[in-house]
C-alpha positions as CSV (number, residue, x, y, z in Angstrom):
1,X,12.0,-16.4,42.9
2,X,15.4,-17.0,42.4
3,X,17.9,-15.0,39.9
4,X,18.8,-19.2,37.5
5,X,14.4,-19.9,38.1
6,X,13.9,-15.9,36.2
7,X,16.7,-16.9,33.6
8,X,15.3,-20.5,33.0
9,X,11.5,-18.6,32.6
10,X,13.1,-16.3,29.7
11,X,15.0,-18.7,28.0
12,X,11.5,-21.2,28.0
13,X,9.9,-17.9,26.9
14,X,12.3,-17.1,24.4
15,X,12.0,-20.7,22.8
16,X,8.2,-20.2,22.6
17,X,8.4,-17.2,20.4
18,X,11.1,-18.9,18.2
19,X,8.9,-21.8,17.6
20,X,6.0,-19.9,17.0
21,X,7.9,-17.9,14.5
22,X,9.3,-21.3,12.9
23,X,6.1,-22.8,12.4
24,X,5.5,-20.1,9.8
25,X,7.9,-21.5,7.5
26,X,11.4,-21.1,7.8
27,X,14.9,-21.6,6.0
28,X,18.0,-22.8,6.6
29,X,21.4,-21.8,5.6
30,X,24.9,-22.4,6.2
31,X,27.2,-20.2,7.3
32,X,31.3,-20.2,6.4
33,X,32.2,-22.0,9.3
34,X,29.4,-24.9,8.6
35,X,27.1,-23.9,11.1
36,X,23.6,-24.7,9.6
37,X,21.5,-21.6,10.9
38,X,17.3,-22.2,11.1
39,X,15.6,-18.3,10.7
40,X,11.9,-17.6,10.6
41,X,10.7,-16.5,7.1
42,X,10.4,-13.0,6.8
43,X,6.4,-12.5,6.5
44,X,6.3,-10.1,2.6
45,X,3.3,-8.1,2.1
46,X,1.1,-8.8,-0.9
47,X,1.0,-5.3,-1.8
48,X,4.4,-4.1,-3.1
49,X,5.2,-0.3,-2.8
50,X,5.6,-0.5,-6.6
51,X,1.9,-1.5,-6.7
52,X,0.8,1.0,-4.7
53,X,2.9,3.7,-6.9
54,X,1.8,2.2,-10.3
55,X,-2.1,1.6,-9.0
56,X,-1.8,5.8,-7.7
57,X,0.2,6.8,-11.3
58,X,-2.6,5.2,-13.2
59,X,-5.4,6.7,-11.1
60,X,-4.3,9.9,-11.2
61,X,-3.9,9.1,-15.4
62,X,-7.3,8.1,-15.6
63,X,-8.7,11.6,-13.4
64,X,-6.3,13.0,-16.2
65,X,-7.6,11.9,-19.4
66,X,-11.5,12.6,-18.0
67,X,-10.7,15.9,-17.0
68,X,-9.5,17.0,-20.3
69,X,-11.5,14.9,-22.6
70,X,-14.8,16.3,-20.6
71,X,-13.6,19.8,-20.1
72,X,-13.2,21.6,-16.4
73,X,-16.5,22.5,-16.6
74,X,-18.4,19.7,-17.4
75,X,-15.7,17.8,-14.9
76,X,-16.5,19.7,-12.3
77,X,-20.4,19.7,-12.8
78,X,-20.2,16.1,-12.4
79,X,-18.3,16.2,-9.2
80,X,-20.6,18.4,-7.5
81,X,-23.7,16.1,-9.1
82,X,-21.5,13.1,-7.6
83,X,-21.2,14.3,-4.2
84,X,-24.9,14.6,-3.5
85,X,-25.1,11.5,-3.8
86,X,-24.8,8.4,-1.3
87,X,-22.3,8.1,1.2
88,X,-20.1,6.2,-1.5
89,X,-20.7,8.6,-4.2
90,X,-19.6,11.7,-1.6
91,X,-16.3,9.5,-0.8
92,X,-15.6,9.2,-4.6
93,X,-16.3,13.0,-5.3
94,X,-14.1,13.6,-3.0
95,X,-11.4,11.3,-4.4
96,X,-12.2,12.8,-7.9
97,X,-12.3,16.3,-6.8
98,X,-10.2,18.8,-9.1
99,X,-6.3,18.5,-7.7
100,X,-3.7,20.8,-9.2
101,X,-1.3,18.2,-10.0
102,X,-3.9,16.6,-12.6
103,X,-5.5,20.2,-13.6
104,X,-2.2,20.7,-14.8
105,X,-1.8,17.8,-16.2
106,X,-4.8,18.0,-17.8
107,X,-3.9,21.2,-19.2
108,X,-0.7,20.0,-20.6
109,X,-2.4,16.9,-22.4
110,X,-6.0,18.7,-23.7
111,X,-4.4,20.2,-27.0
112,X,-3.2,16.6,-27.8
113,X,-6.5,15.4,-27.2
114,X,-8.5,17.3,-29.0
């Protein structure tokens, strides 16, 4: 194959992924010399990373308020009672297990609690 047949294959090739990309949506925009520019639309994720940070914060609130309006004790009874359970109930013990970021937490916020 000859060295202008390659070139001619990557520009073809090239075009294909631009108009794949293009029929996604795109936008136009013009730039300071008048040269209207066609771009692919950038493709956002529906989960922000504020979500995911706000969803963990209020999580971690929640594990929080249960471990010290329950007690440690009883917290942790139900956690072990939780985990011998089925194979959803052992994934959410785990998830619930005592951490000590939120025993802490828990410490700090108990007296107010009670």
């Amino acid at each position: 194959m000859s060295i202008q047949h390659q070139e001619f294959r990557g520009r073809v090739s090239r075009l294909k992924n631009k108009h794949g990309a293009l029929s996604q949506g795109y936008a136009a925009r013009i730039q300071k010399d008048g040269l209207i520019v066609v771009e692919p639309r950038r493709v956002r994720s529906r989960f922000s990373g504020r979500f995911l940070v706000l969803f963990l914060l209020a999580f971690l609130a929640f594990k929080v308020f249960l471990m010290a309006g329950l007690g440690f004790a009883t917290y942790d009874e139900r956690v072990e009672r939780l985990a011998e359970g089925t194979a959803i109930e052992r994934v959410g013990a785990v998830v619930m297990q005592s951490d000590p970021l939120s025993h802490w937490a828990a410490e700090k916020i108990g007296p107010i609690l009670r």
